[in-house]
N, CA, C and O atoms as a Maestro MAE file, in Angstrom:
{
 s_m_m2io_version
 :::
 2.0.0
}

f_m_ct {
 s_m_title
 :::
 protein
 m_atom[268] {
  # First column is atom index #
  i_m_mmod_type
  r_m_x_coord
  r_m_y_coord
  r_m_z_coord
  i_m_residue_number
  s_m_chain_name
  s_m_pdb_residue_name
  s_m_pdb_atom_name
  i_m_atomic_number
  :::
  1 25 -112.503 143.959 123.358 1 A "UNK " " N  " 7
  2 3 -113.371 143.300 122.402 1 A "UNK " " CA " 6
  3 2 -113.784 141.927 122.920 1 A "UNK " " C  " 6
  4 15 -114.976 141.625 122.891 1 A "UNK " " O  " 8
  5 25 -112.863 141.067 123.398 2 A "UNK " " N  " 7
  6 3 -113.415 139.920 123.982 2 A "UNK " " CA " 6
  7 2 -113.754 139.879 125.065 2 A "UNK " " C  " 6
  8 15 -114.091 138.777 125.497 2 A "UNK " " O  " 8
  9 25 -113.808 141.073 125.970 3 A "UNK " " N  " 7
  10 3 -115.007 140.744 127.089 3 A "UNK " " CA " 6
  11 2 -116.492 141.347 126.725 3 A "UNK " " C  " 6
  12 15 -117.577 141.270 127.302 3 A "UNK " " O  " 8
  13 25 -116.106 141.909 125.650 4 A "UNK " " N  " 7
  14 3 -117.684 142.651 125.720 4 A "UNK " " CA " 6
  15 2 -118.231 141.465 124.909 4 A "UNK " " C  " 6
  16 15 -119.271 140.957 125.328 4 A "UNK " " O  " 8
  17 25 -117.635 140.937 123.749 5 A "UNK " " N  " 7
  18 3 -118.191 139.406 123.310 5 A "UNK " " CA " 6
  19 2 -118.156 138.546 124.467 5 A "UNK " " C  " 6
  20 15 -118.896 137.636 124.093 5 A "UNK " " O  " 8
  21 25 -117.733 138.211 125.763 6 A "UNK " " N  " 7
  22 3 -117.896 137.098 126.771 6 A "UNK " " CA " 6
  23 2 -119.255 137.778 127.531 6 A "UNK " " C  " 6
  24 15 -120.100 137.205 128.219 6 A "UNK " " O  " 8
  25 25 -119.183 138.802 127.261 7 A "UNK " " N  " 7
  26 3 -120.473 139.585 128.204 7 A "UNK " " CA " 6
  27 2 -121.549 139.317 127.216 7 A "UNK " " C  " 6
  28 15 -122.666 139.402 127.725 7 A "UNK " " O  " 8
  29 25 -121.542 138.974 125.769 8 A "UNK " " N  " 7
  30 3 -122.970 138.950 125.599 8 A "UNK " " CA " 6
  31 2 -123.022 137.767 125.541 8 A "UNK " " C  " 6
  32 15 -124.174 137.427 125.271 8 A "UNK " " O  " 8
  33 25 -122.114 136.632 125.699 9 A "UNK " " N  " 7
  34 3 -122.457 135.046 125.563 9 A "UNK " " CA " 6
  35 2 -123.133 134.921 127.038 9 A "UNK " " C  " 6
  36 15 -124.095 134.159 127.141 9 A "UNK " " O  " 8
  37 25 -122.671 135.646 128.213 10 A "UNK " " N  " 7
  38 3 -122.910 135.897 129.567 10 A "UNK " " CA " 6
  39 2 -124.457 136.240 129.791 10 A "UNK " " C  " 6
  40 15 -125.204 135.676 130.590 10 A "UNK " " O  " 8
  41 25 -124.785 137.308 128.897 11 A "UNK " " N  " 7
  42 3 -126.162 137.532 128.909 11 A "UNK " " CA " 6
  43 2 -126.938 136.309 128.155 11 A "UNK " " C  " 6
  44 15 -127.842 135.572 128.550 11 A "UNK " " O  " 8
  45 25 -126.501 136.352 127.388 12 A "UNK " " N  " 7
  46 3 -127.363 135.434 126.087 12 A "UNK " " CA " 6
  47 2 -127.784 134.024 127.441 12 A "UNK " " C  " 6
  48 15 -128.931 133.598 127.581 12 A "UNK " " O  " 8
  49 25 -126.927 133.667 128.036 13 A "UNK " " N  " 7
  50 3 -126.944 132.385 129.478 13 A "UNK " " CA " 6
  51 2 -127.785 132.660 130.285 13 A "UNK " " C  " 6
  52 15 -127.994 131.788 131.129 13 A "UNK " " O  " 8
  53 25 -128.481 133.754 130.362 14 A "UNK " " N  " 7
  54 3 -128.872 134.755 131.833 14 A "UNK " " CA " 6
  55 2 -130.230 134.869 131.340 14 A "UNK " " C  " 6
  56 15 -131.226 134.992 132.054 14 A "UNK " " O  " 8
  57 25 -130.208 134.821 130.053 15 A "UNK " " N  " 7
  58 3 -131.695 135.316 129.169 15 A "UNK " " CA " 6
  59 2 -132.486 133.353 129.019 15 A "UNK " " C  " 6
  60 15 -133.641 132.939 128.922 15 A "UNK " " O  " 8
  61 25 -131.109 132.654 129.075 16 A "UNK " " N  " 7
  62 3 -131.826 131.142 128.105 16 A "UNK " " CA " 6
  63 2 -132.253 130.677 129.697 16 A "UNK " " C  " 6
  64 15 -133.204 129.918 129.881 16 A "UNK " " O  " 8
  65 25 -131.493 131.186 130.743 17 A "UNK " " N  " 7
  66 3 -131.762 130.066 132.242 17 A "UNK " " CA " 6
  67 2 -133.225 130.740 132.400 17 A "UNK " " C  " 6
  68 15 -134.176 129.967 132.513 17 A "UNK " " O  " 8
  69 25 -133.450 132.066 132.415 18 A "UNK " " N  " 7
  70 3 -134.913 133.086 132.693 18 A "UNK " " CA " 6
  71 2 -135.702 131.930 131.711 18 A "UNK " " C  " 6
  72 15 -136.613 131.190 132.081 18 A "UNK " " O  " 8
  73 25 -135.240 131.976 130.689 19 A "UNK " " N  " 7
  74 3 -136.305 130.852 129.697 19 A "UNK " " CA " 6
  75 2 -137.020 129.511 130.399 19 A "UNK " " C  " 6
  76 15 -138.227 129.290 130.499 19 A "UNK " " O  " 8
  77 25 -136.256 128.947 130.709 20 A "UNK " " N  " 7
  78 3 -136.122 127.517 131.391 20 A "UNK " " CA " 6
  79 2 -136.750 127.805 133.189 20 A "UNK " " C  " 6
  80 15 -137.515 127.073 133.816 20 A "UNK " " O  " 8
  81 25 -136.478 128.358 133.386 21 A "UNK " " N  " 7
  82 3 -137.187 128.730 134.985 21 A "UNK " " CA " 6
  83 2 -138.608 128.748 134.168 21 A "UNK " " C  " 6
  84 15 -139.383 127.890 134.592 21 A "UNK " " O  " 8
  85 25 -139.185 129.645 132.946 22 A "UNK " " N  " 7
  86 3 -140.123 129.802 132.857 22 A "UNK " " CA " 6
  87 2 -141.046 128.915 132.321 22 A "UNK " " C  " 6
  88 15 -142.268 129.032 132.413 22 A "UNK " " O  " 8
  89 25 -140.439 128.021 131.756 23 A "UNK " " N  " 7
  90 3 -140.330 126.761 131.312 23 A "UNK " " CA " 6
  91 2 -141.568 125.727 132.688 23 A "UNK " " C  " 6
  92 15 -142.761 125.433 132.762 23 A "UNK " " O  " 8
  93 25 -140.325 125.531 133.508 24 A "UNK " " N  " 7
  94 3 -140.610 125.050 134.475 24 A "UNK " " CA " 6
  95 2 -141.555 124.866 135.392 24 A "UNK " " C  " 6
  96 15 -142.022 123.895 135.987 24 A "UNK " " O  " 8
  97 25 -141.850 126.785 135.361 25 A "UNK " " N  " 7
  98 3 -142.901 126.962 136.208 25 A "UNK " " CA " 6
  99 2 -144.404 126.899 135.627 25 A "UNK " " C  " 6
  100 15 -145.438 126.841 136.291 25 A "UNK " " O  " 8
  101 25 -144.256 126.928 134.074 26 A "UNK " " N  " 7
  102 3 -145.457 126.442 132.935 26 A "UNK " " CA " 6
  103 2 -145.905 125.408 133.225 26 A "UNK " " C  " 6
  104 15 -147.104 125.272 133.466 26 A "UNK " " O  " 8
  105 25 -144.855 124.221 133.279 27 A "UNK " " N  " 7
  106 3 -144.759 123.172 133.162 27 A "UNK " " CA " 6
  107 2 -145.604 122.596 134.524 27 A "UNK " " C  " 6
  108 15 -146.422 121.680 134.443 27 A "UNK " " O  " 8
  109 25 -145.241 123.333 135.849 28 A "UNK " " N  " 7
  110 3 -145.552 122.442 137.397 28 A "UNK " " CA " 6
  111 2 -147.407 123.144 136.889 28 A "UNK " " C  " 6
  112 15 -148.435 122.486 137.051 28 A "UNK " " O  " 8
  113 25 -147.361 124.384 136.369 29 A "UNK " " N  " 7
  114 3 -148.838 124.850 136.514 29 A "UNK " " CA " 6
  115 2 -149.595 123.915 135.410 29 A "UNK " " C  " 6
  116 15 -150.817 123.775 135.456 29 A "UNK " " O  " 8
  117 25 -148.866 123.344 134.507 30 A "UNK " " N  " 7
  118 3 -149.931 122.596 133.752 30 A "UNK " " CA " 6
  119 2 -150.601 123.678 132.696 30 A "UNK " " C  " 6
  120 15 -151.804 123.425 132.630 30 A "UNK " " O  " 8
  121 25 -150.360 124.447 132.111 31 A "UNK " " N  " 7
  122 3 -150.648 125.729 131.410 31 A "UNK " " CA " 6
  123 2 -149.735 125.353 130.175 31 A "UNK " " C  " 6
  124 15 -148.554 125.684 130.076 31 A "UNK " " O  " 8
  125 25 -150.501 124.556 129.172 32 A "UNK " " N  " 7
  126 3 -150.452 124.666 127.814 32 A "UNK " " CA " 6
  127 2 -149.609 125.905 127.265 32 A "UNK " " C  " 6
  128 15 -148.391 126.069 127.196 32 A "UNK " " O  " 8
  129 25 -150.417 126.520 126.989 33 A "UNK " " N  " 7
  130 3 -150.464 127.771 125.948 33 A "UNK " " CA " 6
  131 2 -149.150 128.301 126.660 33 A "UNK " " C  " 6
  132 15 -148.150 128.328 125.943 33 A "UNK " " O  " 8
  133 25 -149.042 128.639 127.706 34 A "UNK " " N  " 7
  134 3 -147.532 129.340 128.526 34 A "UNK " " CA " 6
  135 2 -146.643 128.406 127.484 34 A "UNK " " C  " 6
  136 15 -146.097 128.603 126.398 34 A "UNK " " O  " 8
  137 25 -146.785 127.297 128.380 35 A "UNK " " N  " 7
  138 3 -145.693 125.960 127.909 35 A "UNK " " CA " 6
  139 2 -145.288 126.263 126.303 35 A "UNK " " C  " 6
  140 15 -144.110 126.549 126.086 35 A "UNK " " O  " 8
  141 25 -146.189 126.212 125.220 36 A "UNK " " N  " 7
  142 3 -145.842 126.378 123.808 36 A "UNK " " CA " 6
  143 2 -145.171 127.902 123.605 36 A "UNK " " C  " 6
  144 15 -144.418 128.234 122.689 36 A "UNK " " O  " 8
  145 25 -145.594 128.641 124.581 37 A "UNK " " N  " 7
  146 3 -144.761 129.898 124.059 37 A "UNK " " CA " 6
  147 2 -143.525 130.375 124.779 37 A "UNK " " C  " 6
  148 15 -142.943 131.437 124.556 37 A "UNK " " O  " 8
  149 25 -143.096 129.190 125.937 38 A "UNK " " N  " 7
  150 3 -142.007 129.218 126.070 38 A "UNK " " CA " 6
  151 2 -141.207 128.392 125.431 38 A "UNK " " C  " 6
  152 15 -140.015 128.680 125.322 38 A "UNK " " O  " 8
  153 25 -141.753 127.144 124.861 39 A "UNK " " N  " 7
  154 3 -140.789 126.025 123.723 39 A "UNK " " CA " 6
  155 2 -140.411 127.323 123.184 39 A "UNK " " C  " 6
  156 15 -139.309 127.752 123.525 39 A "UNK " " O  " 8
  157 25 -141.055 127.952 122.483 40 A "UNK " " N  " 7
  158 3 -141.026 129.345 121.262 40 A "UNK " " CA " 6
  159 2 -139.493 130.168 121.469 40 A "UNK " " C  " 6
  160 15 -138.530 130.465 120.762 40 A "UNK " " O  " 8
  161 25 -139.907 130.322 122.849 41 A "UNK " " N  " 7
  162 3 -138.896 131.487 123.459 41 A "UNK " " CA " 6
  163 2 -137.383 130.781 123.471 41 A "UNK " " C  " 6
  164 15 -136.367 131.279 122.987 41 A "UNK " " O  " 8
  165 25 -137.511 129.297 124.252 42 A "UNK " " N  " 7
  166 3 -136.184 128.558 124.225 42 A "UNK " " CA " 6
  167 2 -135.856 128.294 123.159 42 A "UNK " " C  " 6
  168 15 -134.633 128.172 123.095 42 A "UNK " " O  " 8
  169 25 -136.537 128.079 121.916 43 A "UNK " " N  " 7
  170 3 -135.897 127.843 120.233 43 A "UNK " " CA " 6
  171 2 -134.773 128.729 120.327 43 A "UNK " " C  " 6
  172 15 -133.573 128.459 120.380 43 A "UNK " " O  " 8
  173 25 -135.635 130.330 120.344 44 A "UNK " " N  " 7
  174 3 -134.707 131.416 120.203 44 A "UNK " " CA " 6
  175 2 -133.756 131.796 121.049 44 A "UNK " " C  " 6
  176 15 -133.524 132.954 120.702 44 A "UNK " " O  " 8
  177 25 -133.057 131.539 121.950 45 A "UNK " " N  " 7
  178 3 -132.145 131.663 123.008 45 A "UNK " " CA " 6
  179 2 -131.194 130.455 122.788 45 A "UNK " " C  " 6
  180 15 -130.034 130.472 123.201 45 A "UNK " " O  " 8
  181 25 -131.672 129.532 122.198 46 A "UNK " " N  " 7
  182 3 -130.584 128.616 122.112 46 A "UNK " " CA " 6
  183 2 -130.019 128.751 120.790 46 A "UNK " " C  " 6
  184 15 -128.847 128.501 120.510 46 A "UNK " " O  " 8
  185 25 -131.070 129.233 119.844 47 A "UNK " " N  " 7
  186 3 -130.322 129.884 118.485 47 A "UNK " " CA " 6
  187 2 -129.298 131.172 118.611 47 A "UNK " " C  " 6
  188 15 -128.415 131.516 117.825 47 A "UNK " " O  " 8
  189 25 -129.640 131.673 119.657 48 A "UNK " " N  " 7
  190 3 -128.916 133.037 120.175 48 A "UNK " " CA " 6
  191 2 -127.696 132.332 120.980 48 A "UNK " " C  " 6
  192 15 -126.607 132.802 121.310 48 A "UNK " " O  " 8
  193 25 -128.083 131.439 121.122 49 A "UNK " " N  " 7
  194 3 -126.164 131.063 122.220 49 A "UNK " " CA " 6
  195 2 -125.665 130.192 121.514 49 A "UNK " " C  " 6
  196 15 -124.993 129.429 122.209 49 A "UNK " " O  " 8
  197 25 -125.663 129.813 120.003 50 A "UNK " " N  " 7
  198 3 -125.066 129.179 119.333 50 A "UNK " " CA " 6
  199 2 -124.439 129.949 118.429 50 A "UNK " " C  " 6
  200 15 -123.281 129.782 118.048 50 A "UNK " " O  " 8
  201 25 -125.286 130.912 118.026 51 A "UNK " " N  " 7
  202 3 -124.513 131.854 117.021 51 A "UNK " " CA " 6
  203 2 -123.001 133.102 117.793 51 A "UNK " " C  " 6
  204 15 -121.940 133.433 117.264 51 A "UNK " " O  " 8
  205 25 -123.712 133.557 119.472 52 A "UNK " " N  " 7
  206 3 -122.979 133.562 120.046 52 A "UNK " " CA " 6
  207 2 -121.566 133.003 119.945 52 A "UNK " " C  " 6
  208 15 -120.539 133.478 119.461 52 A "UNK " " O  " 8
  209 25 -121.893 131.569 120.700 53 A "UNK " " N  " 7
  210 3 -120.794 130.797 120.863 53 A "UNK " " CA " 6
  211 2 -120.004 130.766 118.985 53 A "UNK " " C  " 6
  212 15 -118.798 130.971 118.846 53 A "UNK " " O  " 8
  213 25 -120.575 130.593 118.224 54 A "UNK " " N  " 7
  214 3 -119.633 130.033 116.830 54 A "UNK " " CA " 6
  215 2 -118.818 131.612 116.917 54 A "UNK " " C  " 6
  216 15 -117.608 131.784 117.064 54 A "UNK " " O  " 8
  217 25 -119.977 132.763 116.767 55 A "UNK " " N  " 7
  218 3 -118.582 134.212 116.843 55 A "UNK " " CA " 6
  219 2 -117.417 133.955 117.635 55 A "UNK " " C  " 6
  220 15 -116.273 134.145 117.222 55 A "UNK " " O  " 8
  221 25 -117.784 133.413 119.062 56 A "UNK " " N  " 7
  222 3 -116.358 133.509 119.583 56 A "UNK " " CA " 6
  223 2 -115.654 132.566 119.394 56 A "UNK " " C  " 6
  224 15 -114.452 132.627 119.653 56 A "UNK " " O  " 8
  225 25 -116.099 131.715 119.008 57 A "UNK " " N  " 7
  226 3 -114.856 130.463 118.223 57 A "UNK " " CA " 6
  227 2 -114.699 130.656 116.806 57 A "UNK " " C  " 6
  228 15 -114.192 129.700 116.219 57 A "UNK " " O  " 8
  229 25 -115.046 131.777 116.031 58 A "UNK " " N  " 7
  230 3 -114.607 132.340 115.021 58 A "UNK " " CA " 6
  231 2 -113.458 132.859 115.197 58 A "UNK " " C  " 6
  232 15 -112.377 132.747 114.619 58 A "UNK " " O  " 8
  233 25 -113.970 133.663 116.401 59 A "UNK " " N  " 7
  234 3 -112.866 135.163 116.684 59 A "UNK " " CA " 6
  235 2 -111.662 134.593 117.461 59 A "UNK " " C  " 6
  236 15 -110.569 135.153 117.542 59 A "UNK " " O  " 8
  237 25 -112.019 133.319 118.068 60 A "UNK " " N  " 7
  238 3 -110.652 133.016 118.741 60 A "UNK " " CA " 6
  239 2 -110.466 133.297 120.146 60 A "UNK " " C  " 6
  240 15 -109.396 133.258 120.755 60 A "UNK " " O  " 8
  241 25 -111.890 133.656 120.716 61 A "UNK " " N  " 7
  242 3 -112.087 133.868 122.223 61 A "UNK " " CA " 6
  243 2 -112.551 132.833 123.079 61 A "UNK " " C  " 6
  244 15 -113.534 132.093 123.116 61 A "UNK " " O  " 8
  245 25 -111.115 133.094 124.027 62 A "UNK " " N  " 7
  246 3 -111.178 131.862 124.991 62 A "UNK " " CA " 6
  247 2 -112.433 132.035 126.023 62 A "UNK " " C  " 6
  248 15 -112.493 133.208 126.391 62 A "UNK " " O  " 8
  249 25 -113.447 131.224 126.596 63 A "UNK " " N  " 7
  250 3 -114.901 131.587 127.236 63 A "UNK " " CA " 6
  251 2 -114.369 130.467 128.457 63 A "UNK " " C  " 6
  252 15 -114.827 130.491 129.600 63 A "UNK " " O  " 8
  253 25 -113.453 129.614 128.050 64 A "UNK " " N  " 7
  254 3 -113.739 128.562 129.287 64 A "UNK " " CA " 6
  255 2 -113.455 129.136 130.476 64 A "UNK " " C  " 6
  256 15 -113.358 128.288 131.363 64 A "UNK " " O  " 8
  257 25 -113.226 130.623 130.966 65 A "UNK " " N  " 7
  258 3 -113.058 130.577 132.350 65 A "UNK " " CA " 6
  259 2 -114.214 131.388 133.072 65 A "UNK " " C  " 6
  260 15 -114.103 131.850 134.208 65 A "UNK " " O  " 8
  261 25 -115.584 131.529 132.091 66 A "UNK " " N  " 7
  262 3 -116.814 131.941 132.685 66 A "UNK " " CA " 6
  263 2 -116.887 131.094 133.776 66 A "UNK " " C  " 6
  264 15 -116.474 129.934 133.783 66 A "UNK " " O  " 8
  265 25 -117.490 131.757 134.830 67 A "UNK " " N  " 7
  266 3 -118.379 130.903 136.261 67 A "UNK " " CA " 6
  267 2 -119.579 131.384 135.885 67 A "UNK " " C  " 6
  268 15 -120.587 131.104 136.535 67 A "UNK " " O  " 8
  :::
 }
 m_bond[267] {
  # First column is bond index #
  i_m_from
  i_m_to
  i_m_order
  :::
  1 1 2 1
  2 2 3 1
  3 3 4 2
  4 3 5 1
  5 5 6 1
  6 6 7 1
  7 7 8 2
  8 7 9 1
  9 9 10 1
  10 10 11 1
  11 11 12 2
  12 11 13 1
  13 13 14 1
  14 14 15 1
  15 15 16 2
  16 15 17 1
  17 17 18 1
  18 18 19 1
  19 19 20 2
  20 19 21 1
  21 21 22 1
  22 22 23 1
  23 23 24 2
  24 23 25 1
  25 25 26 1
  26 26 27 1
  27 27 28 2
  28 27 29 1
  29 29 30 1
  30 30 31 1
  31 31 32 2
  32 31 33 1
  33 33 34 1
  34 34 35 1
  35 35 36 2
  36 35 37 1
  37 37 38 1
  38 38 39 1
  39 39 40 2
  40 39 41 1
  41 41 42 1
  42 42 43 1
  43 43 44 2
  44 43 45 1
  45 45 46 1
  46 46 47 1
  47 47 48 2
  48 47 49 1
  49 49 50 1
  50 50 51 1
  51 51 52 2
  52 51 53 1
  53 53 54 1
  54 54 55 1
  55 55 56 2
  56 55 57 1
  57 57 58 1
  58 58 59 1
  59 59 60 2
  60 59 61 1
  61 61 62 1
  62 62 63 1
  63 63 64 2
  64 63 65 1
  65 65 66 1
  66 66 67 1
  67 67 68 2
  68 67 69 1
  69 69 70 1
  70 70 71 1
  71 71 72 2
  72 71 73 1
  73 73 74 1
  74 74 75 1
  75 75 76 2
  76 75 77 1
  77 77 78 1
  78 78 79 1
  79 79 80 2
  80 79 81 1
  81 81 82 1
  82 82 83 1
  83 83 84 2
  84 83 85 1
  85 85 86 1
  86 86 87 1
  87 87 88 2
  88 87 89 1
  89 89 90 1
  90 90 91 1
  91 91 92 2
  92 91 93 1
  93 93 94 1
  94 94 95 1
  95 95 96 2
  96 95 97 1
  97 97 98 1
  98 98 99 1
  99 99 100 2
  100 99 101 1
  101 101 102 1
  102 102 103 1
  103 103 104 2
  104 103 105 1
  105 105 106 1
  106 106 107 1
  107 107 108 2
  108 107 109 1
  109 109 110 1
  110 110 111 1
  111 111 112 2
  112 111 113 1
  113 113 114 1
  114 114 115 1
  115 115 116 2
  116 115 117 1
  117 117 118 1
  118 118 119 1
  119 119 120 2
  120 119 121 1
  121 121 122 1
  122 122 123 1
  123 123 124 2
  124 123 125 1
  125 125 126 1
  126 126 127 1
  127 127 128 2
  128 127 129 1
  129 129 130 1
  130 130 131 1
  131 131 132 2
  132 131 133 1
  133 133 134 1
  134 134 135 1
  135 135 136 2
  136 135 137 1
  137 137 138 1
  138 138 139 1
  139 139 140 2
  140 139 141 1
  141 141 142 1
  142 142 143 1
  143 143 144 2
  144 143 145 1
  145 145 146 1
  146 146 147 1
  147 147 148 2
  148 147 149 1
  149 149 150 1
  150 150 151 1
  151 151 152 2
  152 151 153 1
  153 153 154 1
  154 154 155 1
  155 155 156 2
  156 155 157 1
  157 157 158 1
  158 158 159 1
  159 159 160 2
  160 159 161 1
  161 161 162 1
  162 162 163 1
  163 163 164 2
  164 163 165 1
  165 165 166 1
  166 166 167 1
  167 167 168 2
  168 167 169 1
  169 169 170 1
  170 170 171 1
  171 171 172 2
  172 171 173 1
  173 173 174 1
  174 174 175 1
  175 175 176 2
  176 175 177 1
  177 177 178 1
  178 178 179 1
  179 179 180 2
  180 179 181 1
  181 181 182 1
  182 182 183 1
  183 183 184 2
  184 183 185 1
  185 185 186 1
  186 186 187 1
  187 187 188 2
  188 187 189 1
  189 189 190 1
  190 190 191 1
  191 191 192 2
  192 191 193 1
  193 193 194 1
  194 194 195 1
  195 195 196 2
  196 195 197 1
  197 197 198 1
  198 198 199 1
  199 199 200 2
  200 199 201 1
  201 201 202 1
  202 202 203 1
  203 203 204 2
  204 203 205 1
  205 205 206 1
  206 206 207 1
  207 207 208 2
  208 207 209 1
  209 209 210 1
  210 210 211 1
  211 211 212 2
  212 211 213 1
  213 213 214 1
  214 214 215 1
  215 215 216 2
  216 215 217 1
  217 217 218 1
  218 218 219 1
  219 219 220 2
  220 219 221 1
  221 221 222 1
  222 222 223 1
  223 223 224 2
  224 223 225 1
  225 225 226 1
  226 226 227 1
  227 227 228 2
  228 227 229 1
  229 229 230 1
  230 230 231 1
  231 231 232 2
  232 231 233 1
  233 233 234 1
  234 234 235 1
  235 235 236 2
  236 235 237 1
  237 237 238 1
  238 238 239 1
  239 239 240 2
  240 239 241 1
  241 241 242 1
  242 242 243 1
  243 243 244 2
  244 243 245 1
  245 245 246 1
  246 246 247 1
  247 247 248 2
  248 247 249 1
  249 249 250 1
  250 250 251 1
  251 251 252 2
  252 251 253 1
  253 253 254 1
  254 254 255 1
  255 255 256 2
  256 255 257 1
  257 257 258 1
  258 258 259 1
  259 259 260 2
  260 259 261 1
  261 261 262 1
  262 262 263 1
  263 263 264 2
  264 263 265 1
  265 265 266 1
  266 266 267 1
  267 267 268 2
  :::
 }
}
């Protein structure tokens, strides 16, 4: 049970960094409209790795030894 919960805090990390690369590369192109619909996208990924994270500090799962 607590690796398959460390595996989706794992993904949920894998999905928010894809965000932020995309972020980035909005950002060097100067492309508005990208840019606002990736703010959009990072809202939701960081709402997703918070609710994440509170389950496993609900549940009592230790995460600090992710790399």
């Amino acid at each position: 049970m607590a690796n398959t919960k460390k595996l989706e805090l794992i993904n949920a990390l894998q999905l928010h960094d894809n965000v932020l690369h995309a972020e980035e590369q909005a950002i060097q192109a100067k492309d508005i409209a990208t840019i606002e619909q990736v703010a959009s996208q990072k809202d939701q990924t960081l709402d997703l790795l918070a609710r994440v994270k509170e389950t496993l500090d609900n549940d009592g799962v230790d995460f600090s030894d992710l790399q």
